[in-house]
PDB file of N, CA, C and O in Angstrom:
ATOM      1  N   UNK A   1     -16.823   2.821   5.853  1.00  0.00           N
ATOM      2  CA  UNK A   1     -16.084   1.573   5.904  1.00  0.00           C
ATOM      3  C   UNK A   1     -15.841   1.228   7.381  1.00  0.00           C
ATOM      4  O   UNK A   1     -15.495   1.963   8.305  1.00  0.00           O
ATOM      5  N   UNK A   2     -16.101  -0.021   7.359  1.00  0.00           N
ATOM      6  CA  UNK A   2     -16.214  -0.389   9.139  1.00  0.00           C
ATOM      7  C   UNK A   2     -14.793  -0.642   9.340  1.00  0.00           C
ATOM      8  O   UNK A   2     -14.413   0.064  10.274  1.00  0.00           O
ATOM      9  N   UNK A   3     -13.457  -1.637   8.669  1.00  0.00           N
ATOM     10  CA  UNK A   3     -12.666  -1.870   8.669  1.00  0.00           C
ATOM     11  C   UNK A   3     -11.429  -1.372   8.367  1.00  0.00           C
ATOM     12  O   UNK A   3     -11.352  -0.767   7.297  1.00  0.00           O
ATOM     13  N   UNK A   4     -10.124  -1.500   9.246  1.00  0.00           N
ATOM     14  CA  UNK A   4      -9.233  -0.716   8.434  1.00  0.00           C
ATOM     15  C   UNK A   4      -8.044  -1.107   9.086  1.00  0.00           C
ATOM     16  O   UNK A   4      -8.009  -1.507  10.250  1.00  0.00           O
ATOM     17  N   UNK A   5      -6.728  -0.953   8.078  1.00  0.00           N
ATOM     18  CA  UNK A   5      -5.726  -1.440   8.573  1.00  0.00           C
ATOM     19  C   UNK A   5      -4.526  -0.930   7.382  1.00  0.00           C
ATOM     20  O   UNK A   5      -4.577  -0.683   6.177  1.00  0.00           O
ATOM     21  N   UNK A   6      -3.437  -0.924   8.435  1.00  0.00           N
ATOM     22  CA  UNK A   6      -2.395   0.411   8.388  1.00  0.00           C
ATOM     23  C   UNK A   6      -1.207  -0.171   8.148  1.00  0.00           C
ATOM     24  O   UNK A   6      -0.555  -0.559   9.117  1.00  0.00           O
ATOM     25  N   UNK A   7      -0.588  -0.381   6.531  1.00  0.00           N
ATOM     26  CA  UNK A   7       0.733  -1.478   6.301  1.00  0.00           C
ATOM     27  C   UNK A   7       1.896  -0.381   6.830  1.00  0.00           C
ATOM     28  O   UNK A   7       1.653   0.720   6.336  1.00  0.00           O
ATOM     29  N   UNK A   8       2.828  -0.367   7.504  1.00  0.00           N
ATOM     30  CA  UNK A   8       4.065   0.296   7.425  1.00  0.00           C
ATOM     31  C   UNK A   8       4.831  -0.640   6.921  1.00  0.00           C
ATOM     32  O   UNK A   8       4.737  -1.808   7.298  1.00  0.00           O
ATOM     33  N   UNK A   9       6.007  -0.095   5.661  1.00  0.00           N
ATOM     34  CA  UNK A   9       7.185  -0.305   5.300  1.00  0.00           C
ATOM     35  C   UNK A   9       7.968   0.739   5.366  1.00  0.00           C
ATOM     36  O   UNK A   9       7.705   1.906   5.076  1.00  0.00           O
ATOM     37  N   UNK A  10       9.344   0.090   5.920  1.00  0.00           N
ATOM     38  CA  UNK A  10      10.222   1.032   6.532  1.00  0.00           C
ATOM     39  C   UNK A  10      11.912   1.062   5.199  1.00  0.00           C
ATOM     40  O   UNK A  10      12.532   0.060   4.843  1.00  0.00           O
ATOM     41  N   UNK A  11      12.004   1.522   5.066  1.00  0.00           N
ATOM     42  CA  UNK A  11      13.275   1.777   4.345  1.00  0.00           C
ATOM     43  C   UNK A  11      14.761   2.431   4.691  1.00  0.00           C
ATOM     44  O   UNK A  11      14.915   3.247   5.599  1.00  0.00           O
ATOM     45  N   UNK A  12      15.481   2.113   4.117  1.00  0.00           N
ATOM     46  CA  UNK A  12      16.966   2.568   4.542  1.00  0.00           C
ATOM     47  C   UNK A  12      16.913   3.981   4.405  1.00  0.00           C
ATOM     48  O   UNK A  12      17.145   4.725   5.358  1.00  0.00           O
ATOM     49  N   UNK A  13      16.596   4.421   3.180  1.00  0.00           N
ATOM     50  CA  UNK A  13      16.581   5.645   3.183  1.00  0.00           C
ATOM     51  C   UNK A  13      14.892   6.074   2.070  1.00  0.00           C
ATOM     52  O   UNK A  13      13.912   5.392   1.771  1.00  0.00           O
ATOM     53  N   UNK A  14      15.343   7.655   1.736  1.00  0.00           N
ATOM     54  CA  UNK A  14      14.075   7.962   1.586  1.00  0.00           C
ATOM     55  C   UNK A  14      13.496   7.811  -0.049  1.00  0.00           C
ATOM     56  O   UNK A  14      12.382   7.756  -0.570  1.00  0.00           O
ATOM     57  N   UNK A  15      15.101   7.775  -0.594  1.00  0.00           N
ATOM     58  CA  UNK A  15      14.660   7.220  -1.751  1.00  0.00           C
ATOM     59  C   UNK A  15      13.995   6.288  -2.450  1.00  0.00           C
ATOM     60  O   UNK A  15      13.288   6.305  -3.458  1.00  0.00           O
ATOM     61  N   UNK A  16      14.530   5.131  -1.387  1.00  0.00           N
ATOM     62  CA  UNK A  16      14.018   4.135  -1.692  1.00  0.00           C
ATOM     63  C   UNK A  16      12.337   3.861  -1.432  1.00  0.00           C
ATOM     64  O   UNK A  16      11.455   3.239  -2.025  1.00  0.00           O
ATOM     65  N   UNK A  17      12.407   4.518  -0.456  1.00  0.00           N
ATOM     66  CA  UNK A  17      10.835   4.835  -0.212  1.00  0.00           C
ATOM     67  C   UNK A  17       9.921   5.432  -1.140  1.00  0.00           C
ATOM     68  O   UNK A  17       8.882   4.804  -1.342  1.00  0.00           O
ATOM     69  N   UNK A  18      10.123   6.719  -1.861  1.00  0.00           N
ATOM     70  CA  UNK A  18      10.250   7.018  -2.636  1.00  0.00           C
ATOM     71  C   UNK A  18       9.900   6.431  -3.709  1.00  0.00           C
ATOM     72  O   UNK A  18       8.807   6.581  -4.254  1.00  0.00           O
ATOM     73  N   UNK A  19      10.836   5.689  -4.110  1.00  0.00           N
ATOM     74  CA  UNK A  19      10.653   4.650  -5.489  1.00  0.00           C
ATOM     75  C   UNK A  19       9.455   3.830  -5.163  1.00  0.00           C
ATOM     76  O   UNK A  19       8.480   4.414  -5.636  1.00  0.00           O
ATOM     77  N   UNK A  20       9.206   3.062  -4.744  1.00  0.00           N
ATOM     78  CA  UNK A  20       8.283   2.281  -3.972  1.00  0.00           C
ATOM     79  C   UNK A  20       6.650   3.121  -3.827  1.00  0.00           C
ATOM     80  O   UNK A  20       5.638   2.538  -4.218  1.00  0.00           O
ATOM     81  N   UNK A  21       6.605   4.077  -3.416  1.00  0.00           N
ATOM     82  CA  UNK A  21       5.777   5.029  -3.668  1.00  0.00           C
ATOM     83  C   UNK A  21       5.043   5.786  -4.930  1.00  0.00           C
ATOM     84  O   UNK A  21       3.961   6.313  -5.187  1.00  0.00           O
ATOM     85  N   UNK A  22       6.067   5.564  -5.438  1.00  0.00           N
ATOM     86  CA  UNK A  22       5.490   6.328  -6.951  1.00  0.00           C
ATOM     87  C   UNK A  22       5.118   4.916  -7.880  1.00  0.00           C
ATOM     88  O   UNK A  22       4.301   5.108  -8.780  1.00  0.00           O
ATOM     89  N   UNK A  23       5.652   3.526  -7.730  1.00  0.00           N
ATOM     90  CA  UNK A  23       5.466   2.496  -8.401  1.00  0.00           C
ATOM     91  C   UNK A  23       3.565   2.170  -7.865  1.00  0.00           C
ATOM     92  O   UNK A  23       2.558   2.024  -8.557  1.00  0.00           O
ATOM     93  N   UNK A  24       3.723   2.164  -6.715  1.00  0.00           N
ATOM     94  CA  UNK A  24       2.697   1.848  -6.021  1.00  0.00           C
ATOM     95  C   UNK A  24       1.076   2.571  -6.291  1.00  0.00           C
ATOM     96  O   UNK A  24       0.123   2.101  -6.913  1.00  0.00           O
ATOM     97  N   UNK A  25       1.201   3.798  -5.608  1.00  0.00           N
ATOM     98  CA  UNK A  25       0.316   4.890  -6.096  1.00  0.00           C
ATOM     99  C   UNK A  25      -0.230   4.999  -7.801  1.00  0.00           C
ATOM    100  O   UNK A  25      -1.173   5.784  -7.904  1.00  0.00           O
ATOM    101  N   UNK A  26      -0.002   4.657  -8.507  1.00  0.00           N
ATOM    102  CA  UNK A  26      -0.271   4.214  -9.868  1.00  0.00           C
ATOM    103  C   UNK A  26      -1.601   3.313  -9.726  1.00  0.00           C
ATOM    104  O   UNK A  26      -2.540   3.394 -10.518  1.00  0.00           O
ATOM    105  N   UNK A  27      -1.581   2.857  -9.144  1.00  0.00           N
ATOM    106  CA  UNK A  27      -2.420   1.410  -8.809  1.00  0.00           C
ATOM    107  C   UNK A  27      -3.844   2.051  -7.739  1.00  0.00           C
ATOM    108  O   UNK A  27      -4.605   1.183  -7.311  1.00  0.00           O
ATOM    109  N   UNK A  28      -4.056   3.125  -7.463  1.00  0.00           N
ATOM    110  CA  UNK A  28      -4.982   3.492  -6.387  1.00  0.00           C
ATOM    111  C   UNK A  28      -6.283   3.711  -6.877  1.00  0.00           C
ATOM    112  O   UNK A  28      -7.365   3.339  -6.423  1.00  0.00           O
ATOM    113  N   UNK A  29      -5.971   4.465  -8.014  1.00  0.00           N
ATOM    114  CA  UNK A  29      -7.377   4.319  -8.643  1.00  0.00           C
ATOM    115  C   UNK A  29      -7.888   2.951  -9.114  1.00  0.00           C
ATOM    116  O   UNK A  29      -9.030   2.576  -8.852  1.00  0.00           O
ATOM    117  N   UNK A  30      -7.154   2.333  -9.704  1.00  0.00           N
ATOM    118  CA  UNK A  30      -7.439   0.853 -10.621  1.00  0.00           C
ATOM    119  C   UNK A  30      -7.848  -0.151  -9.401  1.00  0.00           C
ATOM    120  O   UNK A  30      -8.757  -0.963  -9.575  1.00  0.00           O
ATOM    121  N   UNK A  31      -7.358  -0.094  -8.532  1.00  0.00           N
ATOM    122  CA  UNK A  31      -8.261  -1.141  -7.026  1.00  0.00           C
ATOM    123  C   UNK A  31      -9.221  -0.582  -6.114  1.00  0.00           C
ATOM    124  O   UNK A  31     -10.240  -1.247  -5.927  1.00  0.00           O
ATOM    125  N   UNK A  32      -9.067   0.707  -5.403  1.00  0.00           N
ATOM    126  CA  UNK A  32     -10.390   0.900  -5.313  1.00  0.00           C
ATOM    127  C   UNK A  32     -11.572   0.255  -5.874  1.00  0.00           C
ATOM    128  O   UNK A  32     -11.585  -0.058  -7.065  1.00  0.00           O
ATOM    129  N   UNK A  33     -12.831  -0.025  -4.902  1.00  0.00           N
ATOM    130  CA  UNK A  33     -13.965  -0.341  -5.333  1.00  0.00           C
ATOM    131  C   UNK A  33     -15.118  -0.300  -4.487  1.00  0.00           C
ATOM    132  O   UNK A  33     -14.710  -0.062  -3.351  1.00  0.00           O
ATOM    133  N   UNK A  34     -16.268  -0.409  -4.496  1.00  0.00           N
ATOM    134  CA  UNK A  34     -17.170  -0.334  -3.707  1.00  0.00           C
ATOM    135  C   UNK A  34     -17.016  -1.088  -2.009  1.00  0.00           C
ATOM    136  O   UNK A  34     -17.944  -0.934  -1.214  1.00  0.00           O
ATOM    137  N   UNK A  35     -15.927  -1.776  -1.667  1.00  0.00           N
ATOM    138  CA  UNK A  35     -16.004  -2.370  -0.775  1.00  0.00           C
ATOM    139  C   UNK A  35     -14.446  -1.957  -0.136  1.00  0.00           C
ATOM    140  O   UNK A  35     -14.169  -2.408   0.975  1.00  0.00           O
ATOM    141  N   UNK A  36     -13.616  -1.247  -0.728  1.00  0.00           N
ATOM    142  CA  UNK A  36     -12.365  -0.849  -0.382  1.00  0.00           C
ATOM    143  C   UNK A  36     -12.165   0.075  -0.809  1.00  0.00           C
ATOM    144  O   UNK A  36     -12.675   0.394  -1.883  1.00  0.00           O
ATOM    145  N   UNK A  37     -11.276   0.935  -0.083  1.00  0.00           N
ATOM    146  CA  UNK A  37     -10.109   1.776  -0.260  1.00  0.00           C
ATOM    147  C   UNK A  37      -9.134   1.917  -0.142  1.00  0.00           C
ATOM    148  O   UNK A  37      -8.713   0.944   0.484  1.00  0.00           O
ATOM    149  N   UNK A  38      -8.092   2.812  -0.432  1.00  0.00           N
ATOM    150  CA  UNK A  38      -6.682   2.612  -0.095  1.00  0.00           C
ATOM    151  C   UNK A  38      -5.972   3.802   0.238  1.00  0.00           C
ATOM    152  O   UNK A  38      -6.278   4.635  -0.615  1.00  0.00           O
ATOM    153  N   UNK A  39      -5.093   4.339   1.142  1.00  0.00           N
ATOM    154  CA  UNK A  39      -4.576   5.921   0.781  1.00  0.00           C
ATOM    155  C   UNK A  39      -2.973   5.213   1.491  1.00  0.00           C
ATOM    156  O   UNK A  39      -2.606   4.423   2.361  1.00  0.00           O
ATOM    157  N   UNK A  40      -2.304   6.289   0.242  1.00  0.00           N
ATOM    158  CA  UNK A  40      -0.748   6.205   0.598  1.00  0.00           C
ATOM    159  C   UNK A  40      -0.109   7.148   0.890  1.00  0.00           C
ATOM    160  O   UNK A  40       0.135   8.044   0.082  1.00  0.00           O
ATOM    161  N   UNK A  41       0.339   7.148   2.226  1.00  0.00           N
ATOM    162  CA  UNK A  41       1.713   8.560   2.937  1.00  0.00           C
ATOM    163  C   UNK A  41       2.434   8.215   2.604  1.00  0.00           C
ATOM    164  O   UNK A  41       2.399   7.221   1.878  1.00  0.00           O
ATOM    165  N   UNK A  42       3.596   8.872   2.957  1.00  0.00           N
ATOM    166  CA  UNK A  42       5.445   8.535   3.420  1.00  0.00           C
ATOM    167  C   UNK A  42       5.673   9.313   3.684  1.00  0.00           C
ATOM    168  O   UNK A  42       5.262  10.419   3.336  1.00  0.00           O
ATOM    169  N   UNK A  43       6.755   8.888   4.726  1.00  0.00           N
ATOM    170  CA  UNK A  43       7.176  10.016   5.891  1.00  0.00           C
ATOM    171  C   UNK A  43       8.568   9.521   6.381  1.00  0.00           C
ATOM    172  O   UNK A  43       9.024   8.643   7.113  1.00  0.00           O
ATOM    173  N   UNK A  44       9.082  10.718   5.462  1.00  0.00           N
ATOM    174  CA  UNK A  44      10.765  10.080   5.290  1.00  0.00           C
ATOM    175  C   UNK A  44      11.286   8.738   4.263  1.00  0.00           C
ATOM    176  O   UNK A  44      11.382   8.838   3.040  1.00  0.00           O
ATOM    177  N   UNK A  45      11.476   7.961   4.752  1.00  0.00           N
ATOM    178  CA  UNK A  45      11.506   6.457   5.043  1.00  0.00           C
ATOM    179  C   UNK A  45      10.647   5.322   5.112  1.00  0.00           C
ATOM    180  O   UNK A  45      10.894   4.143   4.856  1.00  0.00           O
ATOM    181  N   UNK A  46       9.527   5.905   5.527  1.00  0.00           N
ATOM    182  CA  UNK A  46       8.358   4.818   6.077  1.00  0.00           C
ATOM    183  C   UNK A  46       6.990   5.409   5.023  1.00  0.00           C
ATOM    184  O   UNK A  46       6.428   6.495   4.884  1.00  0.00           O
ATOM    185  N   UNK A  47       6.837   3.969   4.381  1.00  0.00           N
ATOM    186  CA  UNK A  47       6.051   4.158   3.561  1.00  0.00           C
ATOM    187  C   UNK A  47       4.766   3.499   4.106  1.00  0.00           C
ATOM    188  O   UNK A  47       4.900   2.335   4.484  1.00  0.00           O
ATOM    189  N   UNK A  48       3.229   4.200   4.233  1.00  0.00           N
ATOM    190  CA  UNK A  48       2.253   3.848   5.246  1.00  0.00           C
ATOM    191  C   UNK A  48       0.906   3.580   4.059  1.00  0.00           C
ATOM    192  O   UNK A  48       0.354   4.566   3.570  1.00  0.00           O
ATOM    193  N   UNK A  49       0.513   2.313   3.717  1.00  0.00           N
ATOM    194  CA  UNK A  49      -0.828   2.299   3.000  1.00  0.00           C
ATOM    195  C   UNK A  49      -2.164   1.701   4.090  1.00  0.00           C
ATOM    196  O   UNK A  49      -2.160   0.760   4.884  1.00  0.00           O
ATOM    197  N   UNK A  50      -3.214   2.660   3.740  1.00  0.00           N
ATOM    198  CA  UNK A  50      -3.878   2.582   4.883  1.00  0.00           C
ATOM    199  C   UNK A  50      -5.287   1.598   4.159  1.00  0.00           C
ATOM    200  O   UNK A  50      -5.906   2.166   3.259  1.00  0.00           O
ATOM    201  N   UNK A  51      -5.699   0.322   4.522  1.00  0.00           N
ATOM    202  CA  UNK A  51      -6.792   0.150   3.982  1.00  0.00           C
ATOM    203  C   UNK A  51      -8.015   0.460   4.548  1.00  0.00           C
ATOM    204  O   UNK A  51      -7.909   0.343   5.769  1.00  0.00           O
ATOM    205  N   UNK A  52      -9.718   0.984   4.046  1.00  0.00           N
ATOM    206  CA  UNK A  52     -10.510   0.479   4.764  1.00  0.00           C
ATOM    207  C   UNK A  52     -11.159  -0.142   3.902  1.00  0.00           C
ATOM    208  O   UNK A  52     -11.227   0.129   2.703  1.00  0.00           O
ATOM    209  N   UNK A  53     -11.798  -1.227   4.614  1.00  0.00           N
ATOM    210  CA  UNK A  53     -12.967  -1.997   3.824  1.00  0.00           C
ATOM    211  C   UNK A  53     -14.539  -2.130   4.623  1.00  0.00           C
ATOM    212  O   UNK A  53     -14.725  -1.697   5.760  1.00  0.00           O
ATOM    213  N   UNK A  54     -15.256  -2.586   4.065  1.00  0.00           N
ATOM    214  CA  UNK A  54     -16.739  -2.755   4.354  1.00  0.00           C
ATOM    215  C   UNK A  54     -17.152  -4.042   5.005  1.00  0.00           C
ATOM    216  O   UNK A  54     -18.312  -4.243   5.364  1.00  0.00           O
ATOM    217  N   UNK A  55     -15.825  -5.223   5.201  1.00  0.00           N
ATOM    218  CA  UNK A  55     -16.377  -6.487   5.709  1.00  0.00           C
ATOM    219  C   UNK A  55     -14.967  -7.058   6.041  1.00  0.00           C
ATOM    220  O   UNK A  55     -14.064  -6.289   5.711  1.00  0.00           O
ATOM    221  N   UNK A  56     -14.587  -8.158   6.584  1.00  0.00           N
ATOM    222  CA  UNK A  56     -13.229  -8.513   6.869  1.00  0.00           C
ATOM    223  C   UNK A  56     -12.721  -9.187   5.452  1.00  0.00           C
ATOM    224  O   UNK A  56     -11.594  -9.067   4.972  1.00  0.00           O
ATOM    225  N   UNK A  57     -13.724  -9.854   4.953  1.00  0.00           N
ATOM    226  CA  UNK A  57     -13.179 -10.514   3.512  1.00  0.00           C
ATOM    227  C   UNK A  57     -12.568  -8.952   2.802  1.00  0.00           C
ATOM    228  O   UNK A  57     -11.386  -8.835   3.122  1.00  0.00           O
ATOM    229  N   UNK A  58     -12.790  -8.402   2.409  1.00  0.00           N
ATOM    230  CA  UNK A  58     -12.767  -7.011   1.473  1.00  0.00           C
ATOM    231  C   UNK A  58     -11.357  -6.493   2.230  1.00  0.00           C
ATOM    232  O   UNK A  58     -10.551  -6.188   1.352  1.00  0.00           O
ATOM    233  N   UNK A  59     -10.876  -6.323   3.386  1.00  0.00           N
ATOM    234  CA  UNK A  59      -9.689  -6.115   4.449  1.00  0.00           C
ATOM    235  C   UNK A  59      -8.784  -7.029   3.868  1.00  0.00           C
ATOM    236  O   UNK A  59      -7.734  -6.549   3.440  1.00  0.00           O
ATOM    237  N   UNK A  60      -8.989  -8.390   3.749  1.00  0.00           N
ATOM    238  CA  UNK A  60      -8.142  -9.333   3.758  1.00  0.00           C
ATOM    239  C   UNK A  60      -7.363  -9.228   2.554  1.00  0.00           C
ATOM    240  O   UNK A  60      -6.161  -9.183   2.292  1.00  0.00           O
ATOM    241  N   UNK A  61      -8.683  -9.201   1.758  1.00  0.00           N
ATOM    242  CA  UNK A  61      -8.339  -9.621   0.129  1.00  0.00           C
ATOM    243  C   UNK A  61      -7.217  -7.551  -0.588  1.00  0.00           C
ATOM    244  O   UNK A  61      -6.545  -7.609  -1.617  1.00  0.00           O
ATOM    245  N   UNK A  62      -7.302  -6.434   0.056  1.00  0.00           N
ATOM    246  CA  UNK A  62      -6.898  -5.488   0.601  1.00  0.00           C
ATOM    247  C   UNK A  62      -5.469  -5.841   0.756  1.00  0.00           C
ATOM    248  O   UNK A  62      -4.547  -6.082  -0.024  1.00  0.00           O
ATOM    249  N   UNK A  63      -5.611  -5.786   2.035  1.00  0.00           N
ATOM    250  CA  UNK A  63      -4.146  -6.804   2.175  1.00  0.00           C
ATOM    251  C   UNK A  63      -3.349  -7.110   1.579  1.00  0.00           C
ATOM    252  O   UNK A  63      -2.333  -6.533   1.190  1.00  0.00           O
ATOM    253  N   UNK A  64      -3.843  -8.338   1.405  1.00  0.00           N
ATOM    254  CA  UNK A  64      -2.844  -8.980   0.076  1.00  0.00           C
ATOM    255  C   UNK A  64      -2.504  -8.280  -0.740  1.00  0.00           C
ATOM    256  O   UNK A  64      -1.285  -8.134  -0.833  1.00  0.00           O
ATOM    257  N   UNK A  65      -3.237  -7.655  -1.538  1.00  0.00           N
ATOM    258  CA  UNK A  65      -3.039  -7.030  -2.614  1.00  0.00           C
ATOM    259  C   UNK A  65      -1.829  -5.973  -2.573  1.00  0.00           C
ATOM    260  O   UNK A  65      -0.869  -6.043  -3.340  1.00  0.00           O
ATOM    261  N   UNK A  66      -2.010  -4.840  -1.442  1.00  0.00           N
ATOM    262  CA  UNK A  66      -1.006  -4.195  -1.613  1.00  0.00           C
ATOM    263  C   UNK A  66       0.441  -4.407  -1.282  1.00  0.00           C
ATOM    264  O   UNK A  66       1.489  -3.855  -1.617  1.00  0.00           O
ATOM    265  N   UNK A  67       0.073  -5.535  -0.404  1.00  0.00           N
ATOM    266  CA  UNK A  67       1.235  -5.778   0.632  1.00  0.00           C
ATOM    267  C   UNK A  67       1.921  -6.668  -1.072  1.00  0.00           C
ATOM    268  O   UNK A  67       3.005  -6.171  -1.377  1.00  0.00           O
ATOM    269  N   UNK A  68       1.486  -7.713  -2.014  1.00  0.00           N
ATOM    270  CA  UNK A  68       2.113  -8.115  -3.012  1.00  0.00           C
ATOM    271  C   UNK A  68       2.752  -7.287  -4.090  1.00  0.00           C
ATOM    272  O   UNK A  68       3.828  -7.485  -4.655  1.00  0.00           O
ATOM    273  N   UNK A  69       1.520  -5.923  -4.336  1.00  0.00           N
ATOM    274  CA  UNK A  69       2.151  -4.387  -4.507  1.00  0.00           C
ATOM    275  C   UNK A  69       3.439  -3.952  -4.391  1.00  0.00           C
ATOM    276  O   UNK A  69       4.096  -3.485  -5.322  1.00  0.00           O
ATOM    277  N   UNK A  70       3.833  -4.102  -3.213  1.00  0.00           N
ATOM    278  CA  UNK A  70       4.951  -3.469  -2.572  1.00  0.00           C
ATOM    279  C   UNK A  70       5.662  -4.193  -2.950  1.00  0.00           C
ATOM    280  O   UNK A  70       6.267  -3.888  -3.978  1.00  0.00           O
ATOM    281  N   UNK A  71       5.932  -5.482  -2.313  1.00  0.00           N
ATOM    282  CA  UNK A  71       7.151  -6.617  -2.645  1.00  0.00           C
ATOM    283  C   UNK A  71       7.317  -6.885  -4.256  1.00  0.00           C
ATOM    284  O   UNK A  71       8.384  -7.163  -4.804  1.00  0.00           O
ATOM    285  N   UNK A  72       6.191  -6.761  -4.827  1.00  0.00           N
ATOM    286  CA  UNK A  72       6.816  -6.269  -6.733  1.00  0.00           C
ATOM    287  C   UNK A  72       7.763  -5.001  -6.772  1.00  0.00           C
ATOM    288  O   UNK A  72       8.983  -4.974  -6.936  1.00  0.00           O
ATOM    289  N   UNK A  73       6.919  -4.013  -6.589  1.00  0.00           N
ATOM    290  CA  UNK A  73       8.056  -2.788  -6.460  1.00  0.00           C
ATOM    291  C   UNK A  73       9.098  -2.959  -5.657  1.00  0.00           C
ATOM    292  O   UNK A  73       9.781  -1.944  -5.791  1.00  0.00           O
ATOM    293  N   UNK A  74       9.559  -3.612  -4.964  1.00  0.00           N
ATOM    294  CA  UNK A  74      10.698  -3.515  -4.149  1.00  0.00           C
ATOM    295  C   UNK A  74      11.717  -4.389  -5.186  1.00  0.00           C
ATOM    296  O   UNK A  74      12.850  -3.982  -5.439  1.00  0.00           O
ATOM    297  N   UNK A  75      11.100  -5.798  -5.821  1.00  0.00           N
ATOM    298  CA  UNK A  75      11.837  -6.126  -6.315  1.00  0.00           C
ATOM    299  C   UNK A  75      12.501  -5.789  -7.458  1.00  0.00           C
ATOM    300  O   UNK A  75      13.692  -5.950  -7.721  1.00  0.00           O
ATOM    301  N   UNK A  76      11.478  -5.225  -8.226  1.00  0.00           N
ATOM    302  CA  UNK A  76      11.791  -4.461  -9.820  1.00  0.00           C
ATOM    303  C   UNK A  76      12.954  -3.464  -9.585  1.00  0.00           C
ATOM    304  O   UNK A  76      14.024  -3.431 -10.193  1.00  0.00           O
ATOM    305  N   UNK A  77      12.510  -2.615  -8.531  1.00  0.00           N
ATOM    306  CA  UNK A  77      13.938  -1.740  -7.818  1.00  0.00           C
ATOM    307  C   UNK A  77      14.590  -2.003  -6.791  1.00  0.00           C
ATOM    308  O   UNK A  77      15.033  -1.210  -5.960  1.00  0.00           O
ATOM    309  N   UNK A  78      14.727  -3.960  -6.842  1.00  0.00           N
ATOM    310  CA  UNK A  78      15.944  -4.029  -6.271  1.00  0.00           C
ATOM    311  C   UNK A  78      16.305  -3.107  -4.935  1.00  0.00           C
ATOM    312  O   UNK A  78      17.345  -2.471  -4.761  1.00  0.00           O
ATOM    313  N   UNK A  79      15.363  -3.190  -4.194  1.00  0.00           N
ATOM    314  CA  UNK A  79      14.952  -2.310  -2.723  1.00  0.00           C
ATOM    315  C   UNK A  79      15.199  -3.634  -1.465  1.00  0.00           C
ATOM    316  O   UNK A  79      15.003  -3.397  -0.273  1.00  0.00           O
TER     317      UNK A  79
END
């Protein structure tokens, strides 16, 4: 993958991170695809999804996706 790019979300604490993490990660296998990937840390507080893709469209569309990911889970738990 030629492309790649590194979301940090930061949290109050680690729970919340946490929560957010386990909602999220559910979803890694089911988006993956021939033109993307995805891998998720956390470290403490700071929750890190890393994309790479094969072209900038495939990055973009990446992107979005998890970054809308997150802001669902944040809202469902009220984060």
């Amino acid at each position: 993958m030629d492309h790649e790019a590194v979301l940090d979300f930061a949290y109050d604490d680690s729970d919340s991170a946490s929560l957010v993490e386990r909602s999220v990660a559910q979803e890694l296998d089911e988006i993956d695809g021939d033109r993307t990937r995805a891998r998720i840390d956390r470290d403490d507080e700071t929750l890190s999804i890393t994309i790479e893709a094969a072209d900038p469209v495939a990055l973009r569309a990446g992107v979005t996706t998890w970054t809308t990911l997150v802001e669902v889970a944040e809202r469902a738990g009220e984060i």
